[in-house]
C-alpha positions as CSV (number, residue, x, y, z in Angstrom):
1,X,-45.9,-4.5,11.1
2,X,-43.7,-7.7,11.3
3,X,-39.7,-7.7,11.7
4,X,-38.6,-11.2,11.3
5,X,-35.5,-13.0,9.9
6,X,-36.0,-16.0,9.0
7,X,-33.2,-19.1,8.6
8,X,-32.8,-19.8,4.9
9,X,-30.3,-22.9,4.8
10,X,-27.9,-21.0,6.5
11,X,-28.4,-17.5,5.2
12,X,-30.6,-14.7,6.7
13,X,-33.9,-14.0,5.2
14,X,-35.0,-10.4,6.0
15,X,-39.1,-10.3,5.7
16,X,-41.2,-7.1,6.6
17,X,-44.5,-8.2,5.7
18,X,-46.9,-5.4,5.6
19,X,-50.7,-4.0,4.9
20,X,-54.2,-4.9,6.4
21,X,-53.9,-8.7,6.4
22,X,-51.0,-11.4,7.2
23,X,-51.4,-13.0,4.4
24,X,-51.7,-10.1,1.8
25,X,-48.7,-8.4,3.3
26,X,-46.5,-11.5,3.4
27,X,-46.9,-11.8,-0.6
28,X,-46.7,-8.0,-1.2
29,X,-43.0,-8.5,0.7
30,X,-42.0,-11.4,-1.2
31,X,-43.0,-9.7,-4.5
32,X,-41.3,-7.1,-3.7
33,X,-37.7,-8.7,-2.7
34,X,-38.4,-10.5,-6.3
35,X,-39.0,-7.4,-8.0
36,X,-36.2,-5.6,-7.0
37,X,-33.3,-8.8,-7.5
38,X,-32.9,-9.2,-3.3
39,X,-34.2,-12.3,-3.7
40,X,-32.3,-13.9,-7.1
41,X,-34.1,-16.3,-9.3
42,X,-33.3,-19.6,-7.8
43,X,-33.0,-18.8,-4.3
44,X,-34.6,-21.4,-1.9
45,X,-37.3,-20.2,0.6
46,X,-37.9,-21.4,4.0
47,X,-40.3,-24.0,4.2
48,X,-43.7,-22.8,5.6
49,X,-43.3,-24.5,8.6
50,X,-39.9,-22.4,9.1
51,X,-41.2,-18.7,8.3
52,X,-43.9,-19.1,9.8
53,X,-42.4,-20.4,13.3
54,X,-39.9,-17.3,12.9
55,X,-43.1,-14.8,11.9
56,X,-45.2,-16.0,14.8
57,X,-48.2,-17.0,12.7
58,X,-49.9,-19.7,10.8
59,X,-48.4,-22.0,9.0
60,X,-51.2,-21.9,6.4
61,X,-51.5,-18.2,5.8
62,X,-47.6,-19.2,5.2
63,X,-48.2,-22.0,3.0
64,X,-51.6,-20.3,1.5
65,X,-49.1,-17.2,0.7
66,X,-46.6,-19.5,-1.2
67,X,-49.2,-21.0,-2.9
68,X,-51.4,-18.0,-4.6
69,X,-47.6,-16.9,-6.0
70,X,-46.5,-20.3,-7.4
71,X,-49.6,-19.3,-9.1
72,X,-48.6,-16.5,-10.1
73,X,-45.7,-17.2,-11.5
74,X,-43.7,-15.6,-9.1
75,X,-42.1,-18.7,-7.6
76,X,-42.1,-22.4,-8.0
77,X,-42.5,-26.1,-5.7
78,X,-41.6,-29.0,-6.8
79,X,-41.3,-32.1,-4.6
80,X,-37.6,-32.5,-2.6
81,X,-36.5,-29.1,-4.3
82,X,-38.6,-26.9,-1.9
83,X,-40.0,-23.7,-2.9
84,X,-37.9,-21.3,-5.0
85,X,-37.7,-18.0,-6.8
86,X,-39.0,-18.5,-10.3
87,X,-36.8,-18.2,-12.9
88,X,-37.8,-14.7,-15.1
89,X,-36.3,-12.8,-17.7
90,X,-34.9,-8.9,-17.6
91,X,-36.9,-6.2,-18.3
92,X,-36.4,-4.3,-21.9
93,X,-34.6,-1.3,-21.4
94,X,-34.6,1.1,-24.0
95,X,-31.2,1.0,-25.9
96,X,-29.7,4.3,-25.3
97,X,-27.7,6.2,-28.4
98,X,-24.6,5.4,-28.7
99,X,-22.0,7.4,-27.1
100,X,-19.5,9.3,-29.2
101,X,-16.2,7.0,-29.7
102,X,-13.1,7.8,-28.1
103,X,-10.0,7.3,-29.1
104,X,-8.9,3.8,-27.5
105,X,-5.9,3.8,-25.3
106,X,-4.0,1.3,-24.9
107,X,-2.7,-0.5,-22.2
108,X,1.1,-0.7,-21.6
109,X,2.3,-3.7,-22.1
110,X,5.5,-3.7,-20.3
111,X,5.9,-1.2,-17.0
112,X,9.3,0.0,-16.0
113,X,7.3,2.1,-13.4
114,X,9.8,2.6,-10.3
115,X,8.2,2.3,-6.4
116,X,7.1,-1.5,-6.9
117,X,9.1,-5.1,-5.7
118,X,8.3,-8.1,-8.1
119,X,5.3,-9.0,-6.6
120,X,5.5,-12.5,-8.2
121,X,8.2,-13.3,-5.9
122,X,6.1,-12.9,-2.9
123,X,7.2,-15.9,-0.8
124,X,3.3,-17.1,-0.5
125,X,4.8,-20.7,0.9
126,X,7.0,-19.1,4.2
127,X,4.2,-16.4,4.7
128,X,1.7,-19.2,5.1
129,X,3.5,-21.5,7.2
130,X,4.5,-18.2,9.4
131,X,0.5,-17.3,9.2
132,X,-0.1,-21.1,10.8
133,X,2.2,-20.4,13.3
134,X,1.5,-16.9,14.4
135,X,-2.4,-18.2,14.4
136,X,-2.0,-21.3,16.5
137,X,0.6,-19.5,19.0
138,X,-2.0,-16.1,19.5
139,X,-3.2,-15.2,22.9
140,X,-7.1,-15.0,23.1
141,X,-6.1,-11.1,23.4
142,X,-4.6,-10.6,20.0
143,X,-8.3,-11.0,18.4
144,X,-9.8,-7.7,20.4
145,X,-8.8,-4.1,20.0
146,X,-5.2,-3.7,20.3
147,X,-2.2,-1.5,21.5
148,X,-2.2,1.7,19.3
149,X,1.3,1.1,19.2
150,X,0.7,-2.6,17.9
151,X,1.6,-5.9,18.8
152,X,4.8,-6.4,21.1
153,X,5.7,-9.6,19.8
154,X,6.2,-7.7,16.2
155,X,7.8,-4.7,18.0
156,X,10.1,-7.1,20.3
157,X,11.7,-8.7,16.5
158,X,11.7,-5.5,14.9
159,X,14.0,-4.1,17.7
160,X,16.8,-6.6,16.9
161,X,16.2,-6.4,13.6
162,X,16.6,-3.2,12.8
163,X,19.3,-3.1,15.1
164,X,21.5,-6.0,13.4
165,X,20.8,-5.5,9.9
166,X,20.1,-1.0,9.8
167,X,22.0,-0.4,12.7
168,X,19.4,1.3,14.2
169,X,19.2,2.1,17.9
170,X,15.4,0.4,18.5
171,X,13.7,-0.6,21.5
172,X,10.4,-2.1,21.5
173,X,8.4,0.7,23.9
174,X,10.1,3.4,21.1
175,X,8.1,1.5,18.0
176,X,5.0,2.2,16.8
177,X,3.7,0.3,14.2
178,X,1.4,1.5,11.3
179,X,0.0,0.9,7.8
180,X,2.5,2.1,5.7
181,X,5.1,5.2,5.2
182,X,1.9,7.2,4.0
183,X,0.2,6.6,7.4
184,X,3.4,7.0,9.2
185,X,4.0,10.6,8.1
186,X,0.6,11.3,8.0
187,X,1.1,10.8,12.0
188,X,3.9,12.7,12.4
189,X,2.7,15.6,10.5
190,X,-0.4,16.1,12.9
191,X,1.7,15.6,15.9
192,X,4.6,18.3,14.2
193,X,1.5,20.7,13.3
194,X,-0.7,20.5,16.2
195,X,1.4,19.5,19.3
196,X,4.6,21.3,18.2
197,X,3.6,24.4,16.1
198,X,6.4,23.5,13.4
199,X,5.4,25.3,10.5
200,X,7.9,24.3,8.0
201,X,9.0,21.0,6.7
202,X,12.1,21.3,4.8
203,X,12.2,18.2,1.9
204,X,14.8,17.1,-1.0
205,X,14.3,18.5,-4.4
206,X,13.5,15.1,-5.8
207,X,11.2,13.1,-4.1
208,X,7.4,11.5,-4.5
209,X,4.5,14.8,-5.0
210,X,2.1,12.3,-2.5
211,X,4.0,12.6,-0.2
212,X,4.6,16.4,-0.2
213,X,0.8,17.0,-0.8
214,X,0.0,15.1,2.8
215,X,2.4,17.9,4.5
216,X,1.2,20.3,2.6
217,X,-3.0,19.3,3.3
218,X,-1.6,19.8,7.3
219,X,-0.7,23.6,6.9
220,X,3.1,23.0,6.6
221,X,5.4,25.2,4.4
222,X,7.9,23.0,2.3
223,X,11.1,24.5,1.2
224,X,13.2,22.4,-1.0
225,X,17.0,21.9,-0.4
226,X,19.8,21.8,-2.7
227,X,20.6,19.1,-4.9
228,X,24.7,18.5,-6.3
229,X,26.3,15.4,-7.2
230,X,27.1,14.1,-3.9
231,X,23.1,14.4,-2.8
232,X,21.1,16.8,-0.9
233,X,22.7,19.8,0.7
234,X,22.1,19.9,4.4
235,X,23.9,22.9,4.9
236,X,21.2,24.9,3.5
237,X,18.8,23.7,6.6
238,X,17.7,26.4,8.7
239,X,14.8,27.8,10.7
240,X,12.6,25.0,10.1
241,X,11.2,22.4,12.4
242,X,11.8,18.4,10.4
243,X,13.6,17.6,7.4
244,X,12.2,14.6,5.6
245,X,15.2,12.7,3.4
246,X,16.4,9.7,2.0
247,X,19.5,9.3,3.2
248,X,20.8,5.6,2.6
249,X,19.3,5.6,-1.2
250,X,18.3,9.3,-2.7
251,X,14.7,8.8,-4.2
252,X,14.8,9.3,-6.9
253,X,18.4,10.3,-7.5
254,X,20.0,6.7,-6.4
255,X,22.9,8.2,-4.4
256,X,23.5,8.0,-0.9
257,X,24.3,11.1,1.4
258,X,28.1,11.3,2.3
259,X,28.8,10.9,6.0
260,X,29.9,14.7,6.3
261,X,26.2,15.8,5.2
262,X,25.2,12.8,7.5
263,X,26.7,14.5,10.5
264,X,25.7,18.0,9.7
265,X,21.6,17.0,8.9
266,X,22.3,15.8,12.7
267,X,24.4,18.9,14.2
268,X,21.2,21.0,12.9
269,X,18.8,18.7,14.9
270,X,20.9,19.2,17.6
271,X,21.5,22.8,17.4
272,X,17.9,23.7,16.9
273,X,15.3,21.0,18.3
274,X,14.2,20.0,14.5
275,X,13.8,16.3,14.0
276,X,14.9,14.1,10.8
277,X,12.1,12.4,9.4
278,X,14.5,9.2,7.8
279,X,12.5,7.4,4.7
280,X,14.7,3.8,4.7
281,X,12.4,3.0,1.8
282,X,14.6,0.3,0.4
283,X,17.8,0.2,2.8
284,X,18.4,-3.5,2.4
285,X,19.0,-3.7,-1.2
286,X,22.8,-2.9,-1.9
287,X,25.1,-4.6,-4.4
288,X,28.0,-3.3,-4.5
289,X,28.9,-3.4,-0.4
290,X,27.0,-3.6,2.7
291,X,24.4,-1.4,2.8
292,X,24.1,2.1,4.4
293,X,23.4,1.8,8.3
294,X,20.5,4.0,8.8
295,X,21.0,7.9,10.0
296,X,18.9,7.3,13.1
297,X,21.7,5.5,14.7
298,X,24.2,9.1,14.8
299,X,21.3,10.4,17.3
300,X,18.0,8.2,18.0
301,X,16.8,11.3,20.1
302,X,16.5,13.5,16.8
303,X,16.0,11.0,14.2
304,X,12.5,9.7,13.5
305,X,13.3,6.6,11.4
306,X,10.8,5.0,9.1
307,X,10.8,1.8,7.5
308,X,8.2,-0.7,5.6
309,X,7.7,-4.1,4.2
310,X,6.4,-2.6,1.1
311,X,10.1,-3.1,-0.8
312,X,11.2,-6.1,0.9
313,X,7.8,-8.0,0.6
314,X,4.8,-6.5,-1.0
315,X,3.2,-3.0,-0.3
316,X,-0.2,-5.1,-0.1
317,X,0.6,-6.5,3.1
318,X,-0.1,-2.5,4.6
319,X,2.8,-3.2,7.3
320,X,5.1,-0.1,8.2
321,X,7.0,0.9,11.5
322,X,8.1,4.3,12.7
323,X,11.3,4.2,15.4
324,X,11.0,7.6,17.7
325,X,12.3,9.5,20.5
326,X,11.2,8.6,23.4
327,X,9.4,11.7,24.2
328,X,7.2,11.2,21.1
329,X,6.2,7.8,21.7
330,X,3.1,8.9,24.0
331,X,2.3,11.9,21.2
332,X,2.3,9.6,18.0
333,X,0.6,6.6,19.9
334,X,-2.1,9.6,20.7
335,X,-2.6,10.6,17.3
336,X,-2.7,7.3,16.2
337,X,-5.9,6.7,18.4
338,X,-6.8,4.8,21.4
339,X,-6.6,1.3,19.9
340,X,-4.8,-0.3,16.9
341,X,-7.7,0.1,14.4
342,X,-5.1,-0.2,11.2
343,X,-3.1,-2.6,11.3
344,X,-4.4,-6.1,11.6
345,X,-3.2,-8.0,14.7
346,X,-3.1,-11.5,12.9
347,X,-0.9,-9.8,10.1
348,X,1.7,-8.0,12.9
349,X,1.6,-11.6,14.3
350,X,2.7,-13.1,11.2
351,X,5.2,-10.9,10.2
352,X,6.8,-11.0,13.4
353,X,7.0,-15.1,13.6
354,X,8.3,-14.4,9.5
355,X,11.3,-12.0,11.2
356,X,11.8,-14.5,14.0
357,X,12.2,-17.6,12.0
358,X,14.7,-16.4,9.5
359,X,12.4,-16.4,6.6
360,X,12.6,-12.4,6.4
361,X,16.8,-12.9,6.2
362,X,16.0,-15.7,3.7
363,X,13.7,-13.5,1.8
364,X,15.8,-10.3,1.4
365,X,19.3,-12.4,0.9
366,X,17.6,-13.8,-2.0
367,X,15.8,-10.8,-3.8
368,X,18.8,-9.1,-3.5
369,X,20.3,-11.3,-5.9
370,X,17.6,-11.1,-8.2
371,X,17.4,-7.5,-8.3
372,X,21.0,-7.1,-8.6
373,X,21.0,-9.8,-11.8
374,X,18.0,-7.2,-12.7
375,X,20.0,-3.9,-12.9
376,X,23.2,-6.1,-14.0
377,X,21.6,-7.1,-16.8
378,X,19.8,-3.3,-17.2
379,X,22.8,-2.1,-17.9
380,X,24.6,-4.9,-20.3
381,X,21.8,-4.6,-22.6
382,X,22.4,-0.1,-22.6
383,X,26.2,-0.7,-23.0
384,X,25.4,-2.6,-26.1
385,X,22.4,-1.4,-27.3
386,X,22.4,2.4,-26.2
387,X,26.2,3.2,-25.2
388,X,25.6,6.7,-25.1
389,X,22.9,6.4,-22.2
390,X,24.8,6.8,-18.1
391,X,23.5,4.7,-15.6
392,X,23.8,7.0,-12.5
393,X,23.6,6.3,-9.0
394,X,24.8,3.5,-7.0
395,X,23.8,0.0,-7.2
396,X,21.5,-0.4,-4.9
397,X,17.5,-0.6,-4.6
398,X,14.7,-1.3,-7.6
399,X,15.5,1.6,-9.8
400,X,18.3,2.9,-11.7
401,X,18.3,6.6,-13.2
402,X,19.5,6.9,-17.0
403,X,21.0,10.4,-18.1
404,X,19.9,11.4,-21.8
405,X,20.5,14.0,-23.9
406,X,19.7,17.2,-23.2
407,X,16.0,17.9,-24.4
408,X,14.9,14.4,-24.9
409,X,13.3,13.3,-22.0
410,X,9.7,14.0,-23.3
411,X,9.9,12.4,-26.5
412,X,11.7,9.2,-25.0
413,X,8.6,9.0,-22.6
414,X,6.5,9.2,-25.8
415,X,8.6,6.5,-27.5
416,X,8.5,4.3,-24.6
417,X,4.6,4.8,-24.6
418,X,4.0,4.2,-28.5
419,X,6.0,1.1,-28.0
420,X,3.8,-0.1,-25.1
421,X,6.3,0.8,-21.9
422,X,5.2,3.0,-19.0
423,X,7.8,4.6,-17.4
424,X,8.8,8.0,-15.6
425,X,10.9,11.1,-16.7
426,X,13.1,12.3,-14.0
427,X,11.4,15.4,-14.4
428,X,8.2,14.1,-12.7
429,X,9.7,14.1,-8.9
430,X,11.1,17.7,-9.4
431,X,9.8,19.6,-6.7
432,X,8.3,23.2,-7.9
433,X,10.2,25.4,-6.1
434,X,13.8,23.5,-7.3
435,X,15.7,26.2,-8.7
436,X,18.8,24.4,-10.1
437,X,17.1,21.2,-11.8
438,X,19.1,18.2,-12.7
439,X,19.3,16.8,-16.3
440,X,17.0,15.0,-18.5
441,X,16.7,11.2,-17.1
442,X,14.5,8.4,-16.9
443,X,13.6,6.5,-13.6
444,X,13.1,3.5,-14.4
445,X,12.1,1.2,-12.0
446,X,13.9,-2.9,-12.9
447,X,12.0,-5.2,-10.2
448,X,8.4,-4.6,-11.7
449,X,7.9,-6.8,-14.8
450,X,7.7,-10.3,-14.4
451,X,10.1,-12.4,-15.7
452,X,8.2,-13.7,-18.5
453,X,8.3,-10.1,-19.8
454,X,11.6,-9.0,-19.1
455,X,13.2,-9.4,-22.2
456,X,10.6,-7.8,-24.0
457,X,10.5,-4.5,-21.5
458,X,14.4,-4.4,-22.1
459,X,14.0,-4.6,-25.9
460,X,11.0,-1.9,-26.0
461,X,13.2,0.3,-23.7
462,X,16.1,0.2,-25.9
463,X,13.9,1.0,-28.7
464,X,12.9,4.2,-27.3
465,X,16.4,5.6,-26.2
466,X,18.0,8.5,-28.9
């Protein structure tokens, strides 16, 4: 049996002929890479001087091959177009009964789904010329396997960064860089489970169920803590190891946690070893005054702080960073793996010359104008349209929660549906074991539609509302 690939005008040509003769097996192969659609109708062959040269044999057993299946049928020659798959029509295929209909559903037309940025403001223009730059300026060392804490240069910006704009205490050896929150606490929940037997993870009781079920999949216990008006109750901490919050922006209850809660979330670290696991999901976006510093800065020793470009750019670009005590550094890096095989090098690269030039500034001065004429205008069109509807929380982020009436969150979410809106009930981010839940609410999330649909999301919203 032949191996061979032969050179077909620039593409690989994989050809096993087989059987007693050269000849024979060669047309056997060709049939059967025409039979089965690896070779398309239209596809140009090698000429015979070609395969053969690349099957070590004759040129005429090639050529005499061709021939017998222009005959055929199987492929054709004409002169100056070479020899080619023939052209040949589908097999009949019985028509199979048809399947009982289902009831169609129908597509939203306008989303008001919370978690997303507008996407259609990605800046496409400063990424690219940031791309150029980062390409042009890379060491020969940025294309092979990388640092499983990533790229310095992107570490080395993010460290003044985060320290000027989050005021968080960052140095580039304490960063690691990964693909996204997800795959941030998915690191940190191996190295809390396996390196430092912590058991229990205590969480808000409002937050996202995906991320609850990764800390749950790694054998950890997840008692919920109390939820007032003024946010999460970290008095009620205790005997377990982390804490995972939100402390600059509640998610999804849009308030931020009072600087006496601050302190005492960090007095429990200190007291009893635990660690804060900080989600700064959407830290930049404040309207109302400067935004939250981040919690890590009160003790950068307890604190594991976690922020991504999914908000401020596009949760596409799979870019996330983790800030941690130095003596986890080694431990996170570790579980992370021996090289960088995430997060792409050329992408770190990019983002880091975006952060360096002032485009990232640029970028998250100007969306946070646009989100804040977003949420303005949110709430104009309630005060006129649906007075009795509370906008809670502060103003800050891409979502605003809306109180209704007791016993009506259900049927608004139906409403909103039958008029072609996805959104979220409150209800939906309730952890299980809550025992005092909030009110009915909607979270509804004012940076997702587009702006050629904006009005019409607003109007199908207000449709919907008791």
């Amino acid at each position: 049996m032949t191996d061979s690939r032969a050179t077909l005008t620039g593409v690989d040509l994989h050809i096993e002929p087989a059987g007693s003769g050269l000849r024979t097996g060669l047309m056997d192969a060709l049939r059967e890479a025409v039979r089965t659609g690896r070779l398309a109708p239209g596809t140009r062959l090698p000429s015979s001087r070609s395969l053969a040269a690349d099957l070590g044999i004759a040129r005429n057993t090639v050529a005499d091959a061709y021939a017998e299946l222009v005959a055929e049928g199987w492929l054709t020659a004409r002169q100056g177009s070479g020899t080619r798959v023939a052209q040949r029509s589908a097999p009949r295929r019985p028509v199979p009964a048809p399947a009982p209909r289902r009831p169609a559903r129908r597509r939203p037309a306008y989303s008001l789904m919370p978690g997303q940025p507008d996407l259609a403001s990605f800046p496409r223009a400063e990424w690219l010329k940031a791309a150029r730059r980062a390409l042009t300026a890379a060491p020969n060392e940025a294309f092979g396997y990388g640092d499983p804490c990533g790229r310095v240069e992107l570490r080395t910006v993010l460290a003044d960064y985060l320290a000027r704009a989050r005021g968080v205490y960052a140095e580039p050896d304490r960063i690691v860089v990964c693909s996204g929150f997800v795959h941030g606490l998915m690191l940190m929940a191996k190295v809390l489970r396996r390196r430092r037997r912590v058991r229990e993870v205590a969480v808000e009781s409002y937050g996202l169920d995906v991320h609850w079920d990764l800390l749950r999949e790694r054998g950890l216990r997840l008692p919920a803590l109390p939820l007032d008006g003024l946010g999460t109750r970290t008095d009620a901490l205790g005997a377990q190891g982390a804490v995972l919050m939100t402390p600059a922006h509640q998610f999804p209850m849009g308030i931020p946690l009072p600087p006496d809660r601050r302190a005492a979330a960090v007095d429990w670290a200190r007291g009893t070893g635990g660690l804060i696991l900080e989600d700064d999901y959407d830290g930049e976006f404040r309207y109302d005054r400067q935004p939250v510093g981040a919690l890590q800065g009160l003790d950068p020793d307890r604190v594991v702080y976690l922020g991504t470009a999914s908000k401020s750019l596009a949760p596409g670009l799979r870019l996330a960073w983790m800030v941690l005590p130095d003596e986890l550094v080694g431990e996170v890096a570790e579980a992370k793996g021996g090289v960088d095989w995430v997060s792409s090098a050329l992408d770190q690269l990019t983002l880091a010359e975006f952060i360096a030039s002032g485009a990232y500034d640029r970028h998250v001065r100007g969306m946070r104008q646009r989100y804040r004429r977003r949420r303005d205008q949110l709430v104009a069109a309630l005060a006129e349209r649906a007075p009795d509807i509370r906008v809670t929380g502060i103003a800050a982020g891409l979502h605003a929660v809306l109180e209704l009436p007791p016993g009506t969150e259900r049927s608004v979410v139906q409403a909103a549906a039958y008029q072609g809106l996805a959104l979220e009930g409150l209800s939906r981010f309730r952890h299980p074991s809550t025992e005092a839940p909030a009110g009915d609410a909607l979270v509804v999330g004012y940076a997702t539609p587009p702006d050629s649909a904006w009005t019409g999301t607003l109007d199908a919203l207000c449709r919907a509302l008791p």
